[in-house]
VEXLUMDO-501962 format. One line per field, with one value per residue (C-alpha): x, z, y; residue in one letter; chain. Coordinates in nm, 3 decimals, padded with zeros to 5 digits, always signed. Layout:
// residues N
east [X ...]
up [Z ...]
north [Y ...]
res [a ...]
chain [A ...]
// end
This chain:
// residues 358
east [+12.199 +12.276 +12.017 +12.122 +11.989 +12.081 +11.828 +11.789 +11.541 +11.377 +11.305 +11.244 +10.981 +10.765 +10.868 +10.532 +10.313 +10.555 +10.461 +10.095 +10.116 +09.978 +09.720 +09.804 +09.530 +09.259 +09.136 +09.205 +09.588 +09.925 +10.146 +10.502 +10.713 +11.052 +11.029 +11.322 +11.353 +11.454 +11.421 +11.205 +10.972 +10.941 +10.918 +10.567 +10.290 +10.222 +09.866 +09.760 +10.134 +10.209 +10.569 +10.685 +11.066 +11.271 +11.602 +11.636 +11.893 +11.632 +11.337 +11.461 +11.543 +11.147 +11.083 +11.307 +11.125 +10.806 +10.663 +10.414 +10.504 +10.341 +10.497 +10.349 +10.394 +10.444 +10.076 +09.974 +09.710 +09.442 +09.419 +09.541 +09.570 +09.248 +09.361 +09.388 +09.536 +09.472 +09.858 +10.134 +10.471 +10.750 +11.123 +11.244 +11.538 +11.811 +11.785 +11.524 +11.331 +11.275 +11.180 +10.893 +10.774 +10.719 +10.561 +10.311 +10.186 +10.212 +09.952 +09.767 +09.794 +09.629 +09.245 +09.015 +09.114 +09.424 +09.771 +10.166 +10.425 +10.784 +11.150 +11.465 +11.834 +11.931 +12.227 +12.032 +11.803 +11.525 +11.485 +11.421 +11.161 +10.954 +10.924 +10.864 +10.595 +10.422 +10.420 +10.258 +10.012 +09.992 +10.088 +10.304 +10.364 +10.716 +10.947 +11.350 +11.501 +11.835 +11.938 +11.658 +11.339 +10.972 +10.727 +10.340 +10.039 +09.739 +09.383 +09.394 +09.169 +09.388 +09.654 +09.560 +09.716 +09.653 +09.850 +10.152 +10.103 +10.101 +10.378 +10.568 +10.461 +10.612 +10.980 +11.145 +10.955 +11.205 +11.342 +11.637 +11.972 +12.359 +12.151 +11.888 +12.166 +12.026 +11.702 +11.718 +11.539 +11.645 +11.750 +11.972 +12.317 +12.462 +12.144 +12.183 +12.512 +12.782 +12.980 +13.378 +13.508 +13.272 +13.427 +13.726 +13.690 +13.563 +13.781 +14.053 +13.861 +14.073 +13.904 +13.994 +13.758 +13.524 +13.250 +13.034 +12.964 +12.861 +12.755 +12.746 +12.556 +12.475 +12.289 +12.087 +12.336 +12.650 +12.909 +12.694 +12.656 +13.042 +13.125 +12.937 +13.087 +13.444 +13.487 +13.266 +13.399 +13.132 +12.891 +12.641 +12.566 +12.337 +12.305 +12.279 +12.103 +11.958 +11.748 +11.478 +11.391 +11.748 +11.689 +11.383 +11.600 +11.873 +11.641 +11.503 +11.833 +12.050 +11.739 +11.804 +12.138 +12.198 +12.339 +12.321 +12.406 +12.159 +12.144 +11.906 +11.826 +11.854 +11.680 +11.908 +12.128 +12.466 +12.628 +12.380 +12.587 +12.501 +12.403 +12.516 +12.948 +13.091 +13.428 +13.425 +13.255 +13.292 +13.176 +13.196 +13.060 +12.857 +13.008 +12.690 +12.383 +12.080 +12.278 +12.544 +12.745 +13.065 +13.025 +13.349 +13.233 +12.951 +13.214 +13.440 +13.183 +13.122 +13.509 +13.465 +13.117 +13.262 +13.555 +13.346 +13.126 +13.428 +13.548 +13.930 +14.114 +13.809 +13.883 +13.706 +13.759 +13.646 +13.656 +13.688 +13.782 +14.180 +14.083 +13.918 +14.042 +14.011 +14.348 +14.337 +14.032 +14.158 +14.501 +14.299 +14.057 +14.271 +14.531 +14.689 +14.615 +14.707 +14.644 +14.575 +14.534 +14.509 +14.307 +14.095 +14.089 +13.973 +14.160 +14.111 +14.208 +14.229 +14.165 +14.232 +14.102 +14.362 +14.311 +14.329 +14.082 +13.673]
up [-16.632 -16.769 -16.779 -16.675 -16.877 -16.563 -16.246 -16.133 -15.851 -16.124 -16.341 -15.998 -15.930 -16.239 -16.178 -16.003 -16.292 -16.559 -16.367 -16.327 -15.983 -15.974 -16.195 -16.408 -16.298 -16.617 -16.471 -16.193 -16.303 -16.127 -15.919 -15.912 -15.629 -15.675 -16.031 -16.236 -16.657 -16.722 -16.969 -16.709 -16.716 -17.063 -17.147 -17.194 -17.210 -16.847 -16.885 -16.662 -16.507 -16.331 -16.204 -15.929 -15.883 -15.663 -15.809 -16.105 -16.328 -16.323 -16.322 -16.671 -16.750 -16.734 -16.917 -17.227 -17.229 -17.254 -16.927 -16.714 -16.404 -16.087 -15.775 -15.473 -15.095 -14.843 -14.720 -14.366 -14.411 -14.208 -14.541 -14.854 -15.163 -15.342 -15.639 -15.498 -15.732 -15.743 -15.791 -15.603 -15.691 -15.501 -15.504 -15.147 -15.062 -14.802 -14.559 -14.348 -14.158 -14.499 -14.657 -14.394 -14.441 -14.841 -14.749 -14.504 -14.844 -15.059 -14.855 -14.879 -15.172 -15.176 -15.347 -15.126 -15.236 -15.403 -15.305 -15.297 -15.464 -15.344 -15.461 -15.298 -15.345 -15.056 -15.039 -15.003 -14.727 -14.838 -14.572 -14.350 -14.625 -14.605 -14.227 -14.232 -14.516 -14.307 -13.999 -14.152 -14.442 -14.259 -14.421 -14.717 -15.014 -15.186 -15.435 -15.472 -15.823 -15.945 -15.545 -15.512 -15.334 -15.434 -15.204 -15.183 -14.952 -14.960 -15.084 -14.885 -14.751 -14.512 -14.279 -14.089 -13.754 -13.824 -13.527 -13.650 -14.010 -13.892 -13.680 -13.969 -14.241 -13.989 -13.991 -14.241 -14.189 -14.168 -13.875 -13.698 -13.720 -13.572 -13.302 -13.496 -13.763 -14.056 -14.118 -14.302 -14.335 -14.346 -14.682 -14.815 -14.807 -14.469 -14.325 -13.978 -13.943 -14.128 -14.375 -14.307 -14.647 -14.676 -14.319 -14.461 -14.748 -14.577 -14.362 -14.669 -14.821 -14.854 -14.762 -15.123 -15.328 -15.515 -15.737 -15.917 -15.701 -15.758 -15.524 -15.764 -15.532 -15.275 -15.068 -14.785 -14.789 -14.554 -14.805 -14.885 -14.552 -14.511 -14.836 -14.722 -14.421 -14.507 -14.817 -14.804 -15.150 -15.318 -15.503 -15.593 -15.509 -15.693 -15.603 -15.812 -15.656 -15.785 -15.490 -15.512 -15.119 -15.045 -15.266 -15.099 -14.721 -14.825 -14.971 -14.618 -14.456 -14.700 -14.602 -14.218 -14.339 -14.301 -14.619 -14.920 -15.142 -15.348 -15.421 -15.650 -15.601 -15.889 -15.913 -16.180 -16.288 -16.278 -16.509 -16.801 -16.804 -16.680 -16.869 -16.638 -16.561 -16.285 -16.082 -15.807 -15.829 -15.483 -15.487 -15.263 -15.617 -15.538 -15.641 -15.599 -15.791 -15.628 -15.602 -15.339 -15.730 -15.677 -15.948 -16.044 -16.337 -16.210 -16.020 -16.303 -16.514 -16.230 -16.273 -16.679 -16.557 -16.386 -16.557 -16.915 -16.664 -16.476 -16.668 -16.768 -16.424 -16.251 -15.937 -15.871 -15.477 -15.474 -15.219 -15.236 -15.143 -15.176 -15.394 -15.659 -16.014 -16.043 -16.184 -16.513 -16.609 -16.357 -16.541 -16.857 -16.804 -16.583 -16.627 -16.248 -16.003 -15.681 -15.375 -15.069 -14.803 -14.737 -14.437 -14.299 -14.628 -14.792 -15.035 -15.118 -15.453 -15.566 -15.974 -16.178 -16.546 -16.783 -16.842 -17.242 -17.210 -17.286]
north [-02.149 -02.460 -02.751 -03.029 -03.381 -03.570 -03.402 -03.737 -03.554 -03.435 -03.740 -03.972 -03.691 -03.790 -04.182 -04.257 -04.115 -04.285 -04.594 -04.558 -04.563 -04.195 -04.035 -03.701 -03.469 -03.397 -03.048 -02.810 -02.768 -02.870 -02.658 -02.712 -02.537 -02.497 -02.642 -02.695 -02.768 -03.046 -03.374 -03.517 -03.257 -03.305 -03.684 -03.631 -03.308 -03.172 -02.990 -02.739 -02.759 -02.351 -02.367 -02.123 -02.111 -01.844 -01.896 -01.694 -01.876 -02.158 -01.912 -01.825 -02.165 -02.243 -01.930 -02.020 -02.344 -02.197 -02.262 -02.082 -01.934 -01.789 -01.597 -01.743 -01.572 -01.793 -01.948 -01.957 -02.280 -02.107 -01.822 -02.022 -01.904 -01.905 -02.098 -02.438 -02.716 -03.145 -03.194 -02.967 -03.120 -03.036 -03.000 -02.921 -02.750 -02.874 -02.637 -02.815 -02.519 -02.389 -02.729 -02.753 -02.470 -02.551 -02.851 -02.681 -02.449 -02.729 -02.870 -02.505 -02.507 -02.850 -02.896 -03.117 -03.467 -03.350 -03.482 -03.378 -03.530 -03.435 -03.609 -03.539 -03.674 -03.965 -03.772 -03.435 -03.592 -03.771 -03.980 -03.670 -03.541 -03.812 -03.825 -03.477 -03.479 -03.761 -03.553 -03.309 -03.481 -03.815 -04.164 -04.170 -04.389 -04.349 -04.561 -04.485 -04.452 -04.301 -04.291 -04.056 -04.110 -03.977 -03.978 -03.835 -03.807 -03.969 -03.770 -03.468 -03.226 -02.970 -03.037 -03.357 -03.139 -02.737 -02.637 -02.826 -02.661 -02.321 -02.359 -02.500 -02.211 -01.982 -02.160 -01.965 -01.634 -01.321 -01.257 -01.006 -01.201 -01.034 -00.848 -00.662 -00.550 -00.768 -00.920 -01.298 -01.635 -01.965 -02.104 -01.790 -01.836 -01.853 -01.680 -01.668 -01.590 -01.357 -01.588 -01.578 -01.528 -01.199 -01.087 -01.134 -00.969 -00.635 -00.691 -00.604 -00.355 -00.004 +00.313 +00.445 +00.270 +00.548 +00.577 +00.367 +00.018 -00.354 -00.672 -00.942 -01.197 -00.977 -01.262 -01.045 -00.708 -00.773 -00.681 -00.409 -00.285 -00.308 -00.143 +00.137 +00.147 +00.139 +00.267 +00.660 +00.779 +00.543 +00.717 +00.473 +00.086 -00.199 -00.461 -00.802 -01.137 -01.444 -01.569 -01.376 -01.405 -01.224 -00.930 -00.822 -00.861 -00.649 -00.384 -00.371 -00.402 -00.137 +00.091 +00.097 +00.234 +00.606 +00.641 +00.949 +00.708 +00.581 +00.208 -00.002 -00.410 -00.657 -00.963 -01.155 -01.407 -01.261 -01.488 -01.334 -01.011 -00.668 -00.373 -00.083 -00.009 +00.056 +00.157 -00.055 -00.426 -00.642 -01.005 -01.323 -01.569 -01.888 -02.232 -02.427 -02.395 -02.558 -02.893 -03.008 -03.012 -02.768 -02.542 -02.339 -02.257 -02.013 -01.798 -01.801 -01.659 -01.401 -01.310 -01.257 -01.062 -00.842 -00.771 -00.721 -00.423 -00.262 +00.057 +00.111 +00.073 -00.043 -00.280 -00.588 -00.695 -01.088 -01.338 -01.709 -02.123 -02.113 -02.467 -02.280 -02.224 -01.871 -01.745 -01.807 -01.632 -01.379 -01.368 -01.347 -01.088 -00.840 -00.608 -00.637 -00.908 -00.939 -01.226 -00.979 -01.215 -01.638 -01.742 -01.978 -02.157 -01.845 -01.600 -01.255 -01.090 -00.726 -00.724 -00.410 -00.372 -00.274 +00.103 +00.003 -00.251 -00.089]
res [x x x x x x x x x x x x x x x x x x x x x x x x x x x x x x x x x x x x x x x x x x x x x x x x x x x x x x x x x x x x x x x x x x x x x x x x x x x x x x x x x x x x x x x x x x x x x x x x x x x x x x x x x x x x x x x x x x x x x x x x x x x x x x x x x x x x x x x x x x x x x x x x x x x x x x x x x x x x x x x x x x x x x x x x x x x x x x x x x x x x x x x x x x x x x x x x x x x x x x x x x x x x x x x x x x x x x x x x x x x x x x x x x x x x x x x x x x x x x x x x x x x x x x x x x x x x x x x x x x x x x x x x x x x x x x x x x x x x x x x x x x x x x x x x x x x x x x x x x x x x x x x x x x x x x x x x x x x x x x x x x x x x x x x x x x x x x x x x x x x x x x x x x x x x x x x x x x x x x x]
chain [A A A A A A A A A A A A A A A A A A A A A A A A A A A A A A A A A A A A A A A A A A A A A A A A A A A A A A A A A A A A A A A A A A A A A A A A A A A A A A A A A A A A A A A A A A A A A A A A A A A A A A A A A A A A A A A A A A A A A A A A A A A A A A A A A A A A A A A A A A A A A A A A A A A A A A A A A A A A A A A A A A A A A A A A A A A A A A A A A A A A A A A A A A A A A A A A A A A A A A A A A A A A A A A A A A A A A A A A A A A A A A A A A A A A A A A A A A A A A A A A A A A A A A A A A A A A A A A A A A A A A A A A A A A A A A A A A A A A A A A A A A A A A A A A A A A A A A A A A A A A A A A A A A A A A A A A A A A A A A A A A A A A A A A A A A A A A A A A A A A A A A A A A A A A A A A A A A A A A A]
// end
């Protein structure tokens, strides 16, 4: 994953202690959910800072730059963590159940007198992320910079309305989705719901696919489940996604299948390679990273992924926006490609590896 110089949510994040406005703590440590690398993160030292990021791309982004990082669980505020911090900096996410609940163990995670500092894009709603930080942390200060807007609690000690808190800790808890079939949470890709483009692609795929299998991006297991379903001659399945939250849901839903074939779950960034090969690789590739940015470039990469781990006459089966530049490193990296179907704004493609190609 690239990092990008320009996370102006990033640098308008730090803009308050830049300014003096805010105090870097001197002991007791920082907590950073949903932290990100980044040049503002690094205009000056950060002691004490522990990141925790879901999203592995920029999990090993903070890893390369030699930063420390910590898995957290989700906190109900009645039994917080134990390790409570002075500082807890956060970058929300869009989806807003899930961006409440990360502000309700933010403030769990919250040492008596300690405060949280959040900074969100205008365009990404930060206007809603303040109101909703000051419902649940009471009056907030906040400046805007770089159309972004930072904004951070007074002294805390708890959730000024417990009820509220717990309430809000429990918003993007797991829950049965599609009539008990799947089990999701908000903030993975199209949680609630099954996306079109992967209907449509299992829709299209042929009952002769066999042997070794791939999800590259598997979000919580609906191709999976589909490939299964359609295609029985497939031996084996992994499968390969970056949100950490999603592997662990399609583990538990690729369980409740009744399935022989065994399967293992990857927590990783697809666009670092793969180590293992395989016959059969089926994929519906992001195009956004963490951003509202359209990123072609990540699903290209996916394409060249997958075509580097197919074996000789391997098939990749991919979904994707009709508007997306995809051919080229399609025409480039496969032997045979072919458009199988064009609707709804989607397309589906059927990509066979060159049989002289390793």
């Amino acid at each position: 994953m690239r990092v990008d110089p320009s996370d102006d949510a990033l640098d308008t994040l730090f803009q308050p202690f830049a300014d003096g406005v805010l105090s870097w703590p001197e002991h007791g440590g920082v907590l950073f959910l949903r932290a990100r690398d980044g040049v503002g993160l690094r205009q000056r030292p950060r002691p004490g800072l522990v990141c925790e990021q879901d999203y592995k791309p920029a999990l090993d982004a903070l890893h390369r730059g030699g930063l420390d990082t910590i898995e957290l669980e989700s906190a109900d505020p009645e039994q917080a963590a134990s390790k409570r911090y002075p500082l807890v900096l956060v970058l929300p996410p869009r989806q807003r159940e899930e961006a409440r609940a990360l502000f309700a163990q933010a403030i769990a995670h919250t040492a008596p007198g300690g405060r949280v500092v959040a900074c969100l894009r205008n365009d990404e709603g930060a206007r809603s992320g303040e109101d909703d930080l000051a419902r649940i942390a009471g009056k907030v200060a906040s400046l805007s910079k770089r159309k972004c807007r930072v904004f951070w609690t007074p002294p805390l000690d708890g959730a000024p309305d417990p009820q509220l808190a717990r309430q809000w800790a429990a918003l993007d808890a797991p829950r049965e989705i599609l009539g008990g079939r799947f089990r999701s949470r908000p903030g993975l890709f199209a949680w609630d719901r099954v996306d079109p483009a992967s209907a449509l692609l299992a829709e299209h795929l042929p009952a002769d696919l066999t042997g070794r299998a791939a999800d590259l991006g598997a979000g919580y297991g609906y191709l999976s489940a589909e490939l299964l379903a359609r295609c029985p001659r497939i031996t084996a399945l992994d499968l390969y996604e970056a949100q950490g939250r999603a592997v662990q849901l399609a583990r538990i839903n690729m369980q409740r299948i009744q399935s022989a074939v065994p399967m293992e779950f990857f927590w990783h960034d697809v666009t670092a390679g793969l180590s293992k090969r395989y016959d059969v690789i089926v994929s519906n590739p992001p195009f956004h990273a963490q951003g509202r940015e359209e990123r072609p470039d990540i699903g290209r990469r996916f394409i060249a992924v997958a075509a580097e781990a197919l074996n000789p006459g391997g098939r990749l089966w991919l979904v994707a926006n009709r508007h997306l530049p995809y051919e080229v490193v399609l025409d480039e990296r496969f032997g045979q490609v072919r458009t199988v179907a064009q609707q709804g704004g989607f397309k589906v493609v059927e990509a066979i590896k060159a049989r002289g190609r390793a």
